[in-house]
PDB file of N, CA, C and O in Angstrom:
ATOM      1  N   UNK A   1      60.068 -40.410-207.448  1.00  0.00           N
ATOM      2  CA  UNK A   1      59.514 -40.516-206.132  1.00  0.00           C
ATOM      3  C   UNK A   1      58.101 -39.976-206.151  1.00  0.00           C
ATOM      4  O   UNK A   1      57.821 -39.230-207.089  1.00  0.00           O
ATOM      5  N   UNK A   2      57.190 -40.238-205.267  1.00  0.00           N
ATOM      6  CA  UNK A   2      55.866 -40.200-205.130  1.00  0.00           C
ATOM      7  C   UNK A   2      55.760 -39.241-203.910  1.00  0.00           C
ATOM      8  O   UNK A   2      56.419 -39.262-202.870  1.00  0.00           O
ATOM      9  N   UNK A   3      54.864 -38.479-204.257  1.00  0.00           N
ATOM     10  CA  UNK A   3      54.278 -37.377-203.209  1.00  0.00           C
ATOM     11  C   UNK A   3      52.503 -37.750-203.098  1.00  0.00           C
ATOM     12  O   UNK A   3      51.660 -37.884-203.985  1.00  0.00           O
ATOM     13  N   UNK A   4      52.398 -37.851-201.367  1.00  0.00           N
ATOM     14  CA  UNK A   4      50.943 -38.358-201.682  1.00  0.00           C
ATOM     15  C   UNK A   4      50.492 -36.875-200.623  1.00  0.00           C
ATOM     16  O   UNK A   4      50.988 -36.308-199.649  1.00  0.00           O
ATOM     17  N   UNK A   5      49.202 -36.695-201.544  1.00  0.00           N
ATOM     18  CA  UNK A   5      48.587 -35.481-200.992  1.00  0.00           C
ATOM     19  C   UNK A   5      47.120 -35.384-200.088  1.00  0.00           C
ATOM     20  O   UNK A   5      46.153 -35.082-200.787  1.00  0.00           O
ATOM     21  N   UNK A   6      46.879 -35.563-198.870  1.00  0.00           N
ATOM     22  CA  UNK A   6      45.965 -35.792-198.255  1.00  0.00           C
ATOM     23  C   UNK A   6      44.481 -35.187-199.070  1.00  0.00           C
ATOM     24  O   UNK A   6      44.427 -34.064-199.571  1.00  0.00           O
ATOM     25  N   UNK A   7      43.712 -35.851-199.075  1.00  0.00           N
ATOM     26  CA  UNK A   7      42.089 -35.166-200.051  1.00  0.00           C
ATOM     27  C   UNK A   7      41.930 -33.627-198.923  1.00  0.00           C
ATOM     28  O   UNK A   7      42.163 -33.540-197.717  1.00  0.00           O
ATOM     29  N   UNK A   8      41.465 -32.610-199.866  1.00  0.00           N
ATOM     30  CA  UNK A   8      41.231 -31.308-198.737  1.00  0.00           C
ATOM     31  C   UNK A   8      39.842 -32.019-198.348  1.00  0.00           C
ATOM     32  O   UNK A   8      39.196 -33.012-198.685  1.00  0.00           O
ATOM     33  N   UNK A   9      39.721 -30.591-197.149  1.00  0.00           N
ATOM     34  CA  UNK A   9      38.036 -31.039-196.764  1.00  0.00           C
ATOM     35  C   UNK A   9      37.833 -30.247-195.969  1.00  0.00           C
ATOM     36  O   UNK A   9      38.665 -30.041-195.085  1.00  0.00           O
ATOM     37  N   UNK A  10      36.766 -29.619-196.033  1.00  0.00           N
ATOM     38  CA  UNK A  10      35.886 -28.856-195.238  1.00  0.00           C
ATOM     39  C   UNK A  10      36.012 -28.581-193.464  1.00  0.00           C
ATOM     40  O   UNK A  10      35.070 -29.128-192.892  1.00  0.00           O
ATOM     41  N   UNK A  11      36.755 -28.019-192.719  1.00  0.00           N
ATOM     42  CA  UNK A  11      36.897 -28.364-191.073  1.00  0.00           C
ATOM     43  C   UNK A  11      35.199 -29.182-191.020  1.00  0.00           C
ATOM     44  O   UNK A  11      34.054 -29.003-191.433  1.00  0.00           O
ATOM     45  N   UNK A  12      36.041 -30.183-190.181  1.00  0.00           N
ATOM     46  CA  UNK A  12      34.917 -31.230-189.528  1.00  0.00           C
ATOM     47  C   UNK A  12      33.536 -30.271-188.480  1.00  0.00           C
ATOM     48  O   UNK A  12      32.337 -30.532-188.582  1.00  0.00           O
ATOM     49  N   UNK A  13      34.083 -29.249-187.600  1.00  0.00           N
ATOM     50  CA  UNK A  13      32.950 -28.651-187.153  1.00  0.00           C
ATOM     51  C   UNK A  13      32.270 -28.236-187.471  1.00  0.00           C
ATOM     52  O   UNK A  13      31.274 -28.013-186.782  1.00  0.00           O
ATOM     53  N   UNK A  14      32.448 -27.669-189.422  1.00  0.00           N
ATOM     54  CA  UNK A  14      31.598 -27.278-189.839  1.00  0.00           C
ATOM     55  C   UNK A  14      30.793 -27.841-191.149  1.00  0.00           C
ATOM     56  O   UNK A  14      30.222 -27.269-192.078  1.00  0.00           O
ATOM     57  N   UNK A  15      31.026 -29.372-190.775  1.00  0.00           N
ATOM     58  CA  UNK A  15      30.339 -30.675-191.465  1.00  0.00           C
ATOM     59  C   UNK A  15      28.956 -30.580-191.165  1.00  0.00           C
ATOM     60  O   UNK A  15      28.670 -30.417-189.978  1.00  0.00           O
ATOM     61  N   UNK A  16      27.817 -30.665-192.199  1.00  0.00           N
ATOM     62  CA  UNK A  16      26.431 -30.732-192.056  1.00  0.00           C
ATOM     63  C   UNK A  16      26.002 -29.533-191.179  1.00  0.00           C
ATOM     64  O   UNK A  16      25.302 -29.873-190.226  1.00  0.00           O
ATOM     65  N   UNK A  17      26.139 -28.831-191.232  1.00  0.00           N
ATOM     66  CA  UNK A  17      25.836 -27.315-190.762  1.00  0.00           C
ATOM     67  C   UNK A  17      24.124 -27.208-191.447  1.00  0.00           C
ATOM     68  O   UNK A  17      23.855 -27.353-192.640  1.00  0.00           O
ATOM     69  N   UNK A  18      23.227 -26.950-190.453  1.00  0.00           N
ATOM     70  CA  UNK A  18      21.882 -26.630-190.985  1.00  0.00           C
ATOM     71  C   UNK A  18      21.470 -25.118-190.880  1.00  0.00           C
ATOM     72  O   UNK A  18      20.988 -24.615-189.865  1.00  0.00           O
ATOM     73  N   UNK A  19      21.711 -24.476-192.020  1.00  0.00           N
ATOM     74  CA  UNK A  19      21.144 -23.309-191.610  1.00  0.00           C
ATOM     75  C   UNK A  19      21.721 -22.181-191.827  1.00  0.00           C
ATOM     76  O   UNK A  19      20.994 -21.196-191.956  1.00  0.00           O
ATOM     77  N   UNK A  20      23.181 -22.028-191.924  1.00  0.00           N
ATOM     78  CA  UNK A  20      23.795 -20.707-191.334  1.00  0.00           C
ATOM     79  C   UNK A  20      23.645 -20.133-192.434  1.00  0.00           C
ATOM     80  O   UNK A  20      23.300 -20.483-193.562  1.00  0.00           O
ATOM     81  N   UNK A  21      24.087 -18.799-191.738  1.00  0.00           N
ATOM     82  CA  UNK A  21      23.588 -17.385-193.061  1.00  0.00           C
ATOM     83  C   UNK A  21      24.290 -17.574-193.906  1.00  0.00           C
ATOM     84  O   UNK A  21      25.048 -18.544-193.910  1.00  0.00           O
ATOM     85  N   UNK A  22      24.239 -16.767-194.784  1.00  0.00           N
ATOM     86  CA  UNK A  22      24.216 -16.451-196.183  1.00  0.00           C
ATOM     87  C   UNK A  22      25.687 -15.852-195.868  1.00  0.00           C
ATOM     88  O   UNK A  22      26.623 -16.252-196.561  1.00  0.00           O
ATOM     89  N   UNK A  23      25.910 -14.945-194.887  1.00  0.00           N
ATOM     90  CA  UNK A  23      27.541 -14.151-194.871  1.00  0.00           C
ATOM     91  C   UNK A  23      28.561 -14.883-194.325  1.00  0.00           C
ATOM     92  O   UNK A  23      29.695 -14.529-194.650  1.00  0.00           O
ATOM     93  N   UNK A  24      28.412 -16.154-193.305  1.00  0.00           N
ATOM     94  CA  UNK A  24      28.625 -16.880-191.970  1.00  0.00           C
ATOM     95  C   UNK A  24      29.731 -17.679-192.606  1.00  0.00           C
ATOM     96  O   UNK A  24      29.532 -18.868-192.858  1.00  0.00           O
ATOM     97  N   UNK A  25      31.147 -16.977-192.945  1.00  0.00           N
ATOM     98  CA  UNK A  25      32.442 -17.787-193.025  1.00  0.00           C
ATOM     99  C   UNK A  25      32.750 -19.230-192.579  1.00  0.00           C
ATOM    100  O   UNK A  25      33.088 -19.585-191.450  1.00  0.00           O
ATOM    101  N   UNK A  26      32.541 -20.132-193.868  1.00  0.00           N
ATOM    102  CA  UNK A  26      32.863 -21.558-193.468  1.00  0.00           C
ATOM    103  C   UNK A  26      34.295 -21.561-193.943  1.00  0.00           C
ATOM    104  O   UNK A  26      34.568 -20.891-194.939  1.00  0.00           O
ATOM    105  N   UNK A  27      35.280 -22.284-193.298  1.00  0.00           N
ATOM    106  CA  UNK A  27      36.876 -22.891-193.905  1.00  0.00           C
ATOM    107  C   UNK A  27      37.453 -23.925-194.039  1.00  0.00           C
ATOM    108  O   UNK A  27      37.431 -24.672-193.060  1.00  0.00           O
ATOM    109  N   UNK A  28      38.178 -24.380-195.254  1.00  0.00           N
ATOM    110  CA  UNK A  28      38.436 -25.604-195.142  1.00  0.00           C
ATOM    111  C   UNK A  28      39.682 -25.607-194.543  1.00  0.00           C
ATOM    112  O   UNK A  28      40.290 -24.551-194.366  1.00  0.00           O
ATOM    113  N   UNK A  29      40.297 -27.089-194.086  1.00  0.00           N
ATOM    114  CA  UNK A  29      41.734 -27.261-193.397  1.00  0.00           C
ATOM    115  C   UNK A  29      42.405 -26.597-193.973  1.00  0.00           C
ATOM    116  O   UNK A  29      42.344 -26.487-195.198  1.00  0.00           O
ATOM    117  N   UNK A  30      43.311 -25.913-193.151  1.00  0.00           N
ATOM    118  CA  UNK A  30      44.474 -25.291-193.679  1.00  0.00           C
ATOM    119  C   UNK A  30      45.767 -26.020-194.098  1.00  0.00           C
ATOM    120  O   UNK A  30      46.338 -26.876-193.421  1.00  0.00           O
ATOM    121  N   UNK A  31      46.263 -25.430-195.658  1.00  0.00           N
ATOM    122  CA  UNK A  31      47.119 -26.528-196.318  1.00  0.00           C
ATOM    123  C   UNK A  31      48.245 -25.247-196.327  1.00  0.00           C
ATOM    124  O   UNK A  31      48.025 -24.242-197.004  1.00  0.00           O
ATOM    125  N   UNK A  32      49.276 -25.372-195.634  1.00  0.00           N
ATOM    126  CA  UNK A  32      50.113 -24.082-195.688  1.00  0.00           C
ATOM    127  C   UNK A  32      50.844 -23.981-197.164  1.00  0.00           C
ATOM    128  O   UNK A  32      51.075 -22.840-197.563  1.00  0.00           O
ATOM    129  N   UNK A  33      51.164 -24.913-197.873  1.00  0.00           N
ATOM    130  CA  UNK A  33      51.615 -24.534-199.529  1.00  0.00           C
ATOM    131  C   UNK A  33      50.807 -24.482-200.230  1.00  0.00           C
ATOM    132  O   UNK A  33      51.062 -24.407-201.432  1.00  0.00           O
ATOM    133  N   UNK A  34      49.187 -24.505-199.654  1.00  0.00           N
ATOM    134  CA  UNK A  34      48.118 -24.200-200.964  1.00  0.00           C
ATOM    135  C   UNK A  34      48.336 -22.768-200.977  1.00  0.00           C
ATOM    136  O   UNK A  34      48.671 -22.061-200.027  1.00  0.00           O
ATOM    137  N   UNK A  35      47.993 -22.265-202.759  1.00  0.00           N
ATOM    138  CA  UNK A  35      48.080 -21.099-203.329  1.00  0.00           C
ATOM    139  C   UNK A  35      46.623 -20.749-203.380  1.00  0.00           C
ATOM    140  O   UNK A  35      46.285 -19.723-202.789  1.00  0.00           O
ATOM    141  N   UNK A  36      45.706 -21.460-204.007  1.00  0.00           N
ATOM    142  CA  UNK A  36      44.002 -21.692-203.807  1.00  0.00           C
ATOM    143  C   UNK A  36      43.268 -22.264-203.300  1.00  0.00           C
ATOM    144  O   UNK A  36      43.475 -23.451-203.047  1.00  0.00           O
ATOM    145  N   UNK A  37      42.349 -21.760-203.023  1.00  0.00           N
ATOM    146  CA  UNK A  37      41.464 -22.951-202.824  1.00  0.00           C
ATOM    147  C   UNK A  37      39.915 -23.031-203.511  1.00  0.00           C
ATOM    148  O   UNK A  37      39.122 -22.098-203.386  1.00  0.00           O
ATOM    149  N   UNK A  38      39.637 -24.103-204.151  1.00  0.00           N
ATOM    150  CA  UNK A  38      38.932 -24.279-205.070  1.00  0.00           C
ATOM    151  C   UNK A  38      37.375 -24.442-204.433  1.00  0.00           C
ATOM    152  O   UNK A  38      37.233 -25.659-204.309  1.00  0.00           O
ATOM    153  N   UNK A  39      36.418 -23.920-204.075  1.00  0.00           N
ATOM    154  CA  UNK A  39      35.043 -24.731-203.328  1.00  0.00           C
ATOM    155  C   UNK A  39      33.628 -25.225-204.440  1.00  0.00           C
ATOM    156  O   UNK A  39      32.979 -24.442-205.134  1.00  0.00           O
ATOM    157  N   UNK A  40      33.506 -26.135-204.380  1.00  0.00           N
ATOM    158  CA  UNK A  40      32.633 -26.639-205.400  1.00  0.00           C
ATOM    159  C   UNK A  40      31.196 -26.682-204.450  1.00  0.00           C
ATOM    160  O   UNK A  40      31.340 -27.092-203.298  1.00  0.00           O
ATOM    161  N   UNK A  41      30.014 -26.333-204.829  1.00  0.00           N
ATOM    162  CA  UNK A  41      28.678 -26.316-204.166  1.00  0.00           C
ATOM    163  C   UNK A  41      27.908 -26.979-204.908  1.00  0.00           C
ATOM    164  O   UNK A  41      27.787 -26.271-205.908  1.00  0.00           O
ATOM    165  N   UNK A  42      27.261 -27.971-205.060  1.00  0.00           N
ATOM    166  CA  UNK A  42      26.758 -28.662-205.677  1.00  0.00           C
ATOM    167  C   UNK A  42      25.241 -28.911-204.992  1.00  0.00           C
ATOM    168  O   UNK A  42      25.093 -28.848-203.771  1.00  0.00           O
ATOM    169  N   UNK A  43      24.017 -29.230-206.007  1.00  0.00           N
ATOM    170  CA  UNK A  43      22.903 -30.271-205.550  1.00  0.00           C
ATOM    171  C   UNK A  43      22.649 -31.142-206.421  1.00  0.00           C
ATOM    172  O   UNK A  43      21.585 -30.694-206.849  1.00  0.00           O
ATOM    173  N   UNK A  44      22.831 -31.996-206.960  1.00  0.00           N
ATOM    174  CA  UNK A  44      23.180 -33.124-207.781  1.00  0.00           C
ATOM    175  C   UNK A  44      21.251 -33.538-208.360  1.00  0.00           C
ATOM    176  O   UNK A  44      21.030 -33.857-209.528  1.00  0.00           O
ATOM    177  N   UNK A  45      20.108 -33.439-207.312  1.00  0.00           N
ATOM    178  CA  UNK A  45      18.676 -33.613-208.104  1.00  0.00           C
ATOM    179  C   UNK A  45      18.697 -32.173-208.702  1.00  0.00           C
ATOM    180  O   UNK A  45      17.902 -32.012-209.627  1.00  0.00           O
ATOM    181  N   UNK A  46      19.397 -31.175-208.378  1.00  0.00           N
ATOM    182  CA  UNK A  46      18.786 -30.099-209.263  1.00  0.00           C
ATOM    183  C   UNK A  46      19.650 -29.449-210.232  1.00  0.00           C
ATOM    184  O   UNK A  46      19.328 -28.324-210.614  1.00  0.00           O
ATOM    185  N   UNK A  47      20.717 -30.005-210.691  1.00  0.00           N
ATOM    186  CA  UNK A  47      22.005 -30.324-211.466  1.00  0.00           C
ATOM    187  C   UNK A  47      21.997 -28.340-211.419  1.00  0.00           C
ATOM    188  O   UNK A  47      21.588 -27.553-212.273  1.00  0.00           O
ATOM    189  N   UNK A  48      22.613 -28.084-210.085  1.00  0.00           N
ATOM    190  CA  UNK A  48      23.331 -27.338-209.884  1.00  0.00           C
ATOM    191  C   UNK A  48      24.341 -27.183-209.273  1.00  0.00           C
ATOM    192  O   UNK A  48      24.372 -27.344-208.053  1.00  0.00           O
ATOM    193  N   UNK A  49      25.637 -26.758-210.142  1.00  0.00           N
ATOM    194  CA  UNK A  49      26.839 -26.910-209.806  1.00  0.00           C
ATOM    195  C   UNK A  49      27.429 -25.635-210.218  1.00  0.00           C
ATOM    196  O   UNK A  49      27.103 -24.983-211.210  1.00  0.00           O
ATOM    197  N   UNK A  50      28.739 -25.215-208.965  1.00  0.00           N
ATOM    198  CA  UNK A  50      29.237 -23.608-208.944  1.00  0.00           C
ATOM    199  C   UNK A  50      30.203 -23.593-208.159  1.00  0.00           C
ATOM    200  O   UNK A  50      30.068 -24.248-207.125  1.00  0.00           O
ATOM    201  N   UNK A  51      31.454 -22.867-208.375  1.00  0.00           N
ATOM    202  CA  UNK A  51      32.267 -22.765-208.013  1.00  0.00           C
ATOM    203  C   UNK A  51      33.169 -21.186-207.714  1.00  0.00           C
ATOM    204  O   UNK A  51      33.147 -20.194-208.443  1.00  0.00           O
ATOM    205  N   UNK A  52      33.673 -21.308-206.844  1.00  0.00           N
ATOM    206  CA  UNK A  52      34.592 -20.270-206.838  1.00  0.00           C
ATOM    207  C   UNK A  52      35.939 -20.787-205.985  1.00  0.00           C
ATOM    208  O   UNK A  52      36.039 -21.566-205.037  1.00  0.00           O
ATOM    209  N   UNK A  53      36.896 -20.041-206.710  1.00  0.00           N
ATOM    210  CA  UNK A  53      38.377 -20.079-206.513  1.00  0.00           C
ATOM    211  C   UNK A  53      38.732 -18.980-205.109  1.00  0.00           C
ATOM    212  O   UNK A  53      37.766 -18.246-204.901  1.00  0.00           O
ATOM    213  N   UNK A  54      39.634 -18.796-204.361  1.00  0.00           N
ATOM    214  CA  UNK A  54      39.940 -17.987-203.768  1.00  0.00           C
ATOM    215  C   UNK A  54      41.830 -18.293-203.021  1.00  0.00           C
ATOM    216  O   UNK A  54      42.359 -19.387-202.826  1.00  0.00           O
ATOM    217  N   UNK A  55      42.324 -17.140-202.809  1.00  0.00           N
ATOM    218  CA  UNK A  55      43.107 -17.971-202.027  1.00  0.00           C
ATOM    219  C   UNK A  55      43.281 -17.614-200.727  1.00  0.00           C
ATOM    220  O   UNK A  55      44.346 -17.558-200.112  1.00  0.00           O
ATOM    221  N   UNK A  56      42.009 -17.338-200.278  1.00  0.00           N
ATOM    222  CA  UNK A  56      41.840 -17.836-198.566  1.00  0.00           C
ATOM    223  C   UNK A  56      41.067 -19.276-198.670  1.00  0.00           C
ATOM    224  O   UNK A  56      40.662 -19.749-199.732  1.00  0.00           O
ATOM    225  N   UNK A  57      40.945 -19.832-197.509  1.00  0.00           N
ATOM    226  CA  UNK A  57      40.514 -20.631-197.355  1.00  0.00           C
ATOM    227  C   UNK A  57      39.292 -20.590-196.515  1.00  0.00           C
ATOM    228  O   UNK A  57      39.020 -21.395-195.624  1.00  0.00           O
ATOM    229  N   UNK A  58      38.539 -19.507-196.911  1.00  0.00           N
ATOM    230  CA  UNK A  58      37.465 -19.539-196.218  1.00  0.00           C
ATOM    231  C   UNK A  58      36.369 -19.307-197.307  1.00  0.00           C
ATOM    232  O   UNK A  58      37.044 -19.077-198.311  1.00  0.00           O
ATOM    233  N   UNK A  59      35.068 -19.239-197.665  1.00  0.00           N
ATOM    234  CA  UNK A  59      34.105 -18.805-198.110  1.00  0.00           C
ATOM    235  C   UNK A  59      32.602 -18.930-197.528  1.00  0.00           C
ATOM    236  O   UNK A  59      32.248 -19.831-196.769  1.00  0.00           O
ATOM    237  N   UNK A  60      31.619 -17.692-198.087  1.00  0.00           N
ATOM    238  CA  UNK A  60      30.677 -18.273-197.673  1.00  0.00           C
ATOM    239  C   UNK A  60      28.971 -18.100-199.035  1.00  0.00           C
ATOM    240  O   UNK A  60      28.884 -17.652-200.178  1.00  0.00           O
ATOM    241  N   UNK A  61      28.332 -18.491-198.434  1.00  0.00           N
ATOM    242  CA  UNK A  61      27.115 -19.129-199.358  1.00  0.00           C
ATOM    243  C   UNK A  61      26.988 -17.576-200.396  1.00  0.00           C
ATOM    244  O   UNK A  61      26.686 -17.681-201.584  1.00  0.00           O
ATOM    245  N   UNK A  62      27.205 -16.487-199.892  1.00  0.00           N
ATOM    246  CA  UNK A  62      26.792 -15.007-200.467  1.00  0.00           C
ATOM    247  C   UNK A  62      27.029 -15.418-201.506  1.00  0.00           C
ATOM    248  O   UNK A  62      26.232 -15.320-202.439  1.00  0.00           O
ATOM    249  N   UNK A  63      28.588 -16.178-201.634  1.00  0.00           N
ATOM    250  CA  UNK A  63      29.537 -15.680-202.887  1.00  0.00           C
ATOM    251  C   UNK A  63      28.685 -16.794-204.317  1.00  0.00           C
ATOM    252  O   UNK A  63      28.728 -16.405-205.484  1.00  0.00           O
ATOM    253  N   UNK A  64      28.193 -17.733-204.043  1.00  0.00           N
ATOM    254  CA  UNK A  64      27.454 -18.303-204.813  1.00  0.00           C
ATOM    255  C   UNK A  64      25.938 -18.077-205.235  1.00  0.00           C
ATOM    256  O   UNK A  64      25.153 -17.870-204.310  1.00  0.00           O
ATOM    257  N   UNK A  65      25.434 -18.095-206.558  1.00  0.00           N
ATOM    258  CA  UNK A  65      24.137 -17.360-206.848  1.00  0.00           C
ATOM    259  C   UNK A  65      23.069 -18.347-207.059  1.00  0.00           C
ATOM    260  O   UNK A  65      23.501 -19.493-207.176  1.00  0.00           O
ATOM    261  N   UNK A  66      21.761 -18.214-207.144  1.00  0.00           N
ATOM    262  CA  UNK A  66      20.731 -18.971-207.446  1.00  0.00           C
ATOM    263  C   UNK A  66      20.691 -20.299-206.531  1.00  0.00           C
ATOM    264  O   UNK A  66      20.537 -21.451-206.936  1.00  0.00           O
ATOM    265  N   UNK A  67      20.882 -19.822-205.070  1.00  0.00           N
ATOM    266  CA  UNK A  67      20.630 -20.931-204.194  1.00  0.00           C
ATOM    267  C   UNK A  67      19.319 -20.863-203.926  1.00  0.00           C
ATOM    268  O   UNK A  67      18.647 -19.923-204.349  1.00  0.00           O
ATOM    269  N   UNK A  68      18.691 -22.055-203.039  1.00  0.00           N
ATOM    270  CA  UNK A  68      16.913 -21.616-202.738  1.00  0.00           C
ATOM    271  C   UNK A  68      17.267 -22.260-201.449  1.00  0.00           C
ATOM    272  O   UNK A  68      18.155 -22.907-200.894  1.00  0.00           O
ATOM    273  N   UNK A  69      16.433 -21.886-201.323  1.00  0.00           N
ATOM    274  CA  UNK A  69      15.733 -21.946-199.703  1.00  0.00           C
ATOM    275  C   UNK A  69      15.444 -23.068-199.517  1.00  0.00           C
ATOM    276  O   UNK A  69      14.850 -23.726-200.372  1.00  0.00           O
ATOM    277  N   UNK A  70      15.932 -23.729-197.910  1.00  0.00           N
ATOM    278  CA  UNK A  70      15.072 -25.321-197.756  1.00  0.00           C
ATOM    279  C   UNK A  70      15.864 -26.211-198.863  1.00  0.00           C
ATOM    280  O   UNK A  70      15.084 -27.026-199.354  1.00  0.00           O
ATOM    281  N   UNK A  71      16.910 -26.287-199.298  1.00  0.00           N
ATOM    282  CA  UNK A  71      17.764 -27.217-200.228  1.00  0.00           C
ATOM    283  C   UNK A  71      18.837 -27.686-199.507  1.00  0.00           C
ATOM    284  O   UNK A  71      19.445 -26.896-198.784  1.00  0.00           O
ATOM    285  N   UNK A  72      19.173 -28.839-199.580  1.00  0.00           N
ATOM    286  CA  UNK A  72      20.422 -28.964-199.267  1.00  0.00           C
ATOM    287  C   UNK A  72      21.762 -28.902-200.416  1.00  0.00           C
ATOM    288  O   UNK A  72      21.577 -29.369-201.539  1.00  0.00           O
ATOM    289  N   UNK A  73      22.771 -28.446-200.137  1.00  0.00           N
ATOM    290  CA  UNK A  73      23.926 -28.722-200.844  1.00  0.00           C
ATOM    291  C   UNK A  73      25.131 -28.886-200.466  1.00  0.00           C
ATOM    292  O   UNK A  73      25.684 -28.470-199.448  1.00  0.00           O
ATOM    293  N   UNK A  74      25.531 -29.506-201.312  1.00  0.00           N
ATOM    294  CA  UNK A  74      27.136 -30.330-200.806  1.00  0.00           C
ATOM    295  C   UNK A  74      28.572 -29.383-201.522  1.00  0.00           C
ATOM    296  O   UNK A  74      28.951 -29.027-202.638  1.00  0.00           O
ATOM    297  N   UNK A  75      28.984 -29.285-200.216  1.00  0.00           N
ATOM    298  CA  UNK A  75      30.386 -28.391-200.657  1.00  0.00           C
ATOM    299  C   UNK A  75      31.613 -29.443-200.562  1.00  0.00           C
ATOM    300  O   UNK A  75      31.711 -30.265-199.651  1.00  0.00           O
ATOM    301  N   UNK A  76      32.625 -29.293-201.728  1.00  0.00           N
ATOM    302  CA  UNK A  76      33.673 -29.946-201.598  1.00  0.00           C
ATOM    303  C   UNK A  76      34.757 -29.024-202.220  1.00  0.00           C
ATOM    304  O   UNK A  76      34.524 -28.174-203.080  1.00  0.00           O
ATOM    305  N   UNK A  77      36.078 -29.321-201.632  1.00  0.00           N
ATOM    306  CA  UNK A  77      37.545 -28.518-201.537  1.00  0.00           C
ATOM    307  C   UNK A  77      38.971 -28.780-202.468  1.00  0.00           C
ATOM    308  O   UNK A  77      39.773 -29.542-201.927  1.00  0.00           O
ATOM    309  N   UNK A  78      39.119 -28.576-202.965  1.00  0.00           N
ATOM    310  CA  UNK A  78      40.464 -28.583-204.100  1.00  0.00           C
ATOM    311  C   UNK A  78      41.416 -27.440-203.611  1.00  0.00           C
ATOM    312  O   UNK A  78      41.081 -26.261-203.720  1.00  0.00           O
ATOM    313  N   UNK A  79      42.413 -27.758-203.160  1.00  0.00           N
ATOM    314  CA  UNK A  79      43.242 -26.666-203.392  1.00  0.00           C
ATOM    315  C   UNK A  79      44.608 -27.019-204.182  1.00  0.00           C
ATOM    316  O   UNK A  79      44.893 -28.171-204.508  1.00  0.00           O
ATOM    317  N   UNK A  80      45.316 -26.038-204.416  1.00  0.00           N
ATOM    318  CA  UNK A  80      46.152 -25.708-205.551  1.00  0.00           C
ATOM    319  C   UNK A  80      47.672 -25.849-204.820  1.00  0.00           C
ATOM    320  O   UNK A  80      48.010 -25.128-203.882  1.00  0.00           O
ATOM    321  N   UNK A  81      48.382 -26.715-205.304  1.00  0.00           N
ATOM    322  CA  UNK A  81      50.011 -26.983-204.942  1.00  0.00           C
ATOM    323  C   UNK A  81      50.661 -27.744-205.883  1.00  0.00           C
ATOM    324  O   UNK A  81      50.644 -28.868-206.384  1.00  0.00           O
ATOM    325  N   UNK A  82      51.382 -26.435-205.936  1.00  0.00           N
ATOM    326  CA  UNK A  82      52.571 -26.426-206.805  1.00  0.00           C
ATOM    327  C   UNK A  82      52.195 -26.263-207.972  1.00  0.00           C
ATOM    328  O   UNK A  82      52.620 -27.053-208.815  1.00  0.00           O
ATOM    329  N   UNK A  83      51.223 -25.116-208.403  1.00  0.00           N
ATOM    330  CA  UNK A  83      50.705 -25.438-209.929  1.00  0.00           C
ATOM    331  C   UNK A  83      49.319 -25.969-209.812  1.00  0.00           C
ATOM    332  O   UNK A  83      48.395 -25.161-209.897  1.00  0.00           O
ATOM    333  N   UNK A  84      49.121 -26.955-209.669  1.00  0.00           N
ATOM    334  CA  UNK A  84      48.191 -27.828-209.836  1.00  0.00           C
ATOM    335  C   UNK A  84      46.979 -28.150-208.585  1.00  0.00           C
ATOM    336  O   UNK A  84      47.309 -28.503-207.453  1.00  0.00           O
ATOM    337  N   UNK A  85      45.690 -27.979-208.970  1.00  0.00           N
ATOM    338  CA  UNK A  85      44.706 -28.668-208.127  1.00  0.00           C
ATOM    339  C   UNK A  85      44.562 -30.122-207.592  1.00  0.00           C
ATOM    340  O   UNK A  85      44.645 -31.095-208.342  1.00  0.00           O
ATOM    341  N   UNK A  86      44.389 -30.195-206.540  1.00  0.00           N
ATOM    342  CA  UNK A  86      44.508 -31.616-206.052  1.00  0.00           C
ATOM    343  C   UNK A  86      42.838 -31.860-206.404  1.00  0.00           C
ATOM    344  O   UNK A  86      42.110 -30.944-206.786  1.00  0.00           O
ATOM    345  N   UNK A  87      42.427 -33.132-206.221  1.00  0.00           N
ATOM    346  CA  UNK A  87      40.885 -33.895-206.731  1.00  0.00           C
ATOM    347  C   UNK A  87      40.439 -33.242-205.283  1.00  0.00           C
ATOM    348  O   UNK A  87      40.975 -32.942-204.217  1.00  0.00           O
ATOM    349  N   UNK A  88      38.695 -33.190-206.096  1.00  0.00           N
ATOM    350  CA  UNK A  88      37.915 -32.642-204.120  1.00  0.00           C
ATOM    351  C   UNK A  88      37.598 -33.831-202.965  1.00  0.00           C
ATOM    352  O   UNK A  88      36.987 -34.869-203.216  1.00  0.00           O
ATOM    353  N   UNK A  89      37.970 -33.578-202.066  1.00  0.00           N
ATOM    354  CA  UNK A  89      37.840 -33.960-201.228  1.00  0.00           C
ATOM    355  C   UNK A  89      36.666 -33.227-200.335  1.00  0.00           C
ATOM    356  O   UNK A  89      36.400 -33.641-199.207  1.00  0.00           O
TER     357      UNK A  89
END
């Protein structure tokens, strides 16, 4: 039998967010049998890519290093069930 697992993702209110601080708790949907949750930060022209694991489902920009100023970057969500990471969504 097949188990299909919705892609995680970032709460929608806090989609394209311009600006917020550096401490300012973003969260992704809450998956009540996730054990982790995986957040990937990426800027793809400046092939920087970073991650951290946690198992809340919240993080924010602090926890990642060598960001700059005036950049944009793209966060995407993996969390962990049953063992295993689901693909980011």
């Amino acid at each position: 039998f097949t188990t299909i697992v919705p892609a995680p993702k970032i709460q929608l209110s806090q989609c394209e967010l311009v600006g917020p601080s550096l401490s300012e708790l973003m969260y992704a949907d809450n998956y009540p049998n996730a054990t982790h949750y995986r957040f990937k930060l990426e800027n793809v022209q400046l092939g920087y890519v970073q991650y951290i694991t946690r198992t809340q489902r919240s993080y924010s920009l602090n926890m990642f290093t060598g960001l700059q100023s005036n950049t944009t970057y793209t966060v995407r969500v993996s969390v962990k069930l049953d063992g295993v990471f689901t693909p980011y969504g």
